[in-house]
C-alpha positions in Angstrom: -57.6 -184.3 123.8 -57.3 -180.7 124.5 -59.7 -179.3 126.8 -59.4 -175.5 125.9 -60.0 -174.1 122.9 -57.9 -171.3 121.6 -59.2 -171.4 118.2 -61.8 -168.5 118.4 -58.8 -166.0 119.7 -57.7 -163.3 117.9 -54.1 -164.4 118.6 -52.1 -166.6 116.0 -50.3 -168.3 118.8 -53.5 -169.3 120.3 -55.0 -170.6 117.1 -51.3 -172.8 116.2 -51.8 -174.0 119.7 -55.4 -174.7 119.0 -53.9 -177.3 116.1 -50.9 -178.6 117.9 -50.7 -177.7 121.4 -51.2 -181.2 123.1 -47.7 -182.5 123.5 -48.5 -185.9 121.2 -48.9 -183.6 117.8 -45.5 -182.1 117.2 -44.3 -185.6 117.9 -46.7 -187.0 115.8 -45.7 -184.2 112.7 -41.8 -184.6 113.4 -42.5 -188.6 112.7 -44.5 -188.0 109.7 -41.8 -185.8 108.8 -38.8 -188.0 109.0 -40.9 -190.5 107.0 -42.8 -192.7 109.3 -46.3 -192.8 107.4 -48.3 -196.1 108.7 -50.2 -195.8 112.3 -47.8 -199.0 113.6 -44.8 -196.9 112.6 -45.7 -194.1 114.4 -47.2 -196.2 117.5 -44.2 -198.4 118.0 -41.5 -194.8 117.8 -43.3 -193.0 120.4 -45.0 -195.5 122.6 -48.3 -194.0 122.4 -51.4 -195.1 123.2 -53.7 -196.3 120.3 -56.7 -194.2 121.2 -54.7 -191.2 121.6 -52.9 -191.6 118.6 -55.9 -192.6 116.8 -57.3 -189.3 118.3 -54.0 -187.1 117.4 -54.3 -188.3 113.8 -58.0 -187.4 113.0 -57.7 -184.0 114.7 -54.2 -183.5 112.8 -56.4 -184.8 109.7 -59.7 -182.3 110.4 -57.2 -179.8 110.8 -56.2 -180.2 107.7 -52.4 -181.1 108.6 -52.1 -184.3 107.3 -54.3 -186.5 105.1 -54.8 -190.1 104.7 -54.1 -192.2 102.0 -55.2 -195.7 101.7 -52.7 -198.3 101.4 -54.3 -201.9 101.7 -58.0 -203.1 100.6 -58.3 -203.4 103.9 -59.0 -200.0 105.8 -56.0 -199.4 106.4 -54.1 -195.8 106.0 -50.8 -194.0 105.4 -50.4 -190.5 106.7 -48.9 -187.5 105.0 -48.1 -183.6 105.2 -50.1 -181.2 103.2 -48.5 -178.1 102.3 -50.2 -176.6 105.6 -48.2 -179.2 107.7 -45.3 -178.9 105.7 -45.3 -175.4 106.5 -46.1 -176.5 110.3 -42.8 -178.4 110.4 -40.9 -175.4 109.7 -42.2 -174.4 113.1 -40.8 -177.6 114.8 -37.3 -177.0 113.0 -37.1 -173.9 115.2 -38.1 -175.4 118.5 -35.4 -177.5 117.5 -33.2 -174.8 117.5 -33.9 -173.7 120.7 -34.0 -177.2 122.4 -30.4 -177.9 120.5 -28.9 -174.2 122.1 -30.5 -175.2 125.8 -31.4 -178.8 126.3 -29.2 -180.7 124.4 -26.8 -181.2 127.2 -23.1 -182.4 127.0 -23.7 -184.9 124.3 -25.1 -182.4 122.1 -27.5 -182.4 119.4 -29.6 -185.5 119.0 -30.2 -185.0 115.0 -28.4 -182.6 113.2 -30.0 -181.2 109.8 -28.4 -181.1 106.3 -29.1 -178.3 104.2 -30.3 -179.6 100.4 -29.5 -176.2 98.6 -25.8 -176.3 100.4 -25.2 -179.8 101.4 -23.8 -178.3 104.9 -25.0 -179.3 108.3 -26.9 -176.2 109.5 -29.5 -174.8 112.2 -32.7 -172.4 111.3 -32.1 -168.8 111.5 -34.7 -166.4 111.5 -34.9 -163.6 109.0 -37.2 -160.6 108.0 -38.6 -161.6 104.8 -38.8 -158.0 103.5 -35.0 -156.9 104.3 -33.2 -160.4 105.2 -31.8 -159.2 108.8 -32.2 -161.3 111.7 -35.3 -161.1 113.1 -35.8 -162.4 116.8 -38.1 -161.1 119.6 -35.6 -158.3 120.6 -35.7 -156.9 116.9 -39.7 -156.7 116.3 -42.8 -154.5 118.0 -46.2 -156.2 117.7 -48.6 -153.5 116.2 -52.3 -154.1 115.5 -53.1 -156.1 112.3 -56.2 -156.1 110.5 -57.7 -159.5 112.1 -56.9 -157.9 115.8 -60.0 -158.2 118.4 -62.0 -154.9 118.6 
């Protein structure tokens, strides 16, 4: 488990981190994701431990990230996104991006993404929602917002 806690920060990084900053969760997510939805499932794909994925789950659960649905009469669950981790994944698809442009090597990609509306193999590209230009770190200023620390 994580040992800090950015949760109480008045940053929005900090408090994303505070939900999926230990390096199992995004895994965790991107498995859910692709469809893995049963503990074993998810186990087996990323060689994790059963107490820390055991852990990952019911903090990704508490967070409110995924829920559990029961499965067998025995206590035995399958896990799935909520809208808040659907939204979450959308996160991952860009750190995706960005480990495509500079990590993938000479093999290239490891998964490639097809887009539903288009049916053509794509990449995320941020945009301003309010004018639909590009909008990267070189194209923004951070100014104060109403939840910013005194």
């Amino acid at each position: 488990m994580q040992r800090t806690s950015f949760g109480d920060m008045a940053c929005s990084i900090a408090r994303t981190l505070d939900v999926i900053g230990e390096p199992w969760s995004p895994l965790i997510l991107r498995d859910v994701w692709v469809g893995m939805s049963r503990f074993d499932q998810i186990q087996a794909d990323l060689g994790i431990s059963r107490k820390v994925l055991t852990e990952r789950l019911n903090h990704l659960v508490d967070e409110g990230v995924l829920e559990r649905r029961p499965y067998d009469r025995r206590p035995r669950f399958e896990y799935h996104l909520t809208t808040k981790g659907t939204e979450l994944v959308d996160l991952l698809l860009v750190m995706t991006r960005w480990g495509d442009a500079w990590l993938a090597g000479k093999a290239g990609p490891p998964v490639l993404y097809r887009h539903h509306a288009c049916g053509e193999i794509s990449t995320v590209d941020l945009r301003c929602a309010h004018c639909g230009e590009p909008m990267h770190a070189g194209d923004v200023e951070p100014v104060a917002g109403p939840g910013a620390a005194a």
